[in-house]
C-alpha positions in Angstrom: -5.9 8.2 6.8 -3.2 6.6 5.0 -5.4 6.3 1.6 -5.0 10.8 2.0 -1.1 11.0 3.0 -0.3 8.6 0.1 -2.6 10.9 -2.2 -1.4 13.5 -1.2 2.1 12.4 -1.6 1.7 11.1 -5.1 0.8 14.4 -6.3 2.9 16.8 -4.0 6.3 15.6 -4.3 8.4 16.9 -7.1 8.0 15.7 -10.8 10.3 12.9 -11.7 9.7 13.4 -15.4 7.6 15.3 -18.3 6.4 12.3 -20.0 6.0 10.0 -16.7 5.9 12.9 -14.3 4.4 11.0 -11.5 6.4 7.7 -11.7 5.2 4.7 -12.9 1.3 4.0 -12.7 1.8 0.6 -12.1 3.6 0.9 -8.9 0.7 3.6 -8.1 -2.2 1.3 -8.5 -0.1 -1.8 -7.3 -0.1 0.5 -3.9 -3.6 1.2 -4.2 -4.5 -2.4 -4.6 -2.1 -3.9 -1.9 -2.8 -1.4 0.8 -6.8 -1.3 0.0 -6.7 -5.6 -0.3 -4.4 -6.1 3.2 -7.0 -3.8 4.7 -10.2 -5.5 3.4 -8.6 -8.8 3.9 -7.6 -7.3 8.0 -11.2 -6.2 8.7 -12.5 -9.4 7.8 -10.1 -12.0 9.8 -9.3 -9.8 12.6 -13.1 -10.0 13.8 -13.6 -13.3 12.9 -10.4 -14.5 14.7 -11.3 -12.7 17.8 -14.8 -14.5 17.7 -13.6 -17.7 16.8 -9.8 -19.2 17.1 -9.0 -20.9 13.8 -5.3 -21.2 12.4 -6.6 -20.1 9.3 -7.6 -16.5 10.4 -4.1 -16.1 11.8 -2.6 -16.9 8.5 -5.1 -14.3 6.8 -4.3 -11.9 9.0 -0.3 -12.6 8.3 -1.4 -12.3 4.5 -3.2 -9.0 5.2 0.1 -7.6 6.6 2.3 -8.8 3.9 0.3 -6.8 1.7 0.0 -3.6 3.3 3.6 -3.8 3.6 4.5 -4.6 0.1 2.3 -1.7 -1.1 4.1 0.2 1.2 7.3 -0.9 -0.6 5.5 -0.2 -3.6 4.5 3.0 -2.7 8.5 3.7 -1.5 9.8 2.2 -5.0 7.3 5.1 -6.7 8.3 8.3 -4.7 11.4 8.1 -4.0 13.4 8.6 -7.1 11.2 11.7 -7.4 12.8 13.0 -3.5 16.3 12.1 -3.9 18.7 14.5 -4.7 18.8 15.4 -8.4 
């Protein structure tokens, strides 16, 4: 659900400018890749945590969050010069 509200998003909001008129790509795929990677990385230790307790799963599952939260910085560093006031 969040992959189609952050699609959305990126192409809804108003253009920022004519020759980058979606913001930087970068920060687009650097979203892309955190958010997608923090969720892979989730769906594997959270199982395997709940199966078996090993500090190590915990630590992934810290590491999953820390990237689904940076790409949602990332993702906050793209759009919002294109919202603010003009």
């Amino acid at each position: 659900m969040t992959q189609i509200i952050i699609g959305v998003a990126f192409w809804m909001f108003p253009k920022f400018a004519k020759e980058k008129p979606r913001g930087s790509q970068m920060l687009a795929w650097s979203t892309y890749v955190l958010l997608n990677g923090g969720l892979l990385l989730r769906a594997v230790a959270e199982p395997a945590n709940a199966i078996q307790a090993w500090m190590g799963w915990g630590r992934l599952l810290a590491l999953s969050a820390l990237l689904q939260w940076l790409g949602g910085l990332a993702f906050v560093a793209n759009t919002w010069p294109r919202i603010k006031e003009r």
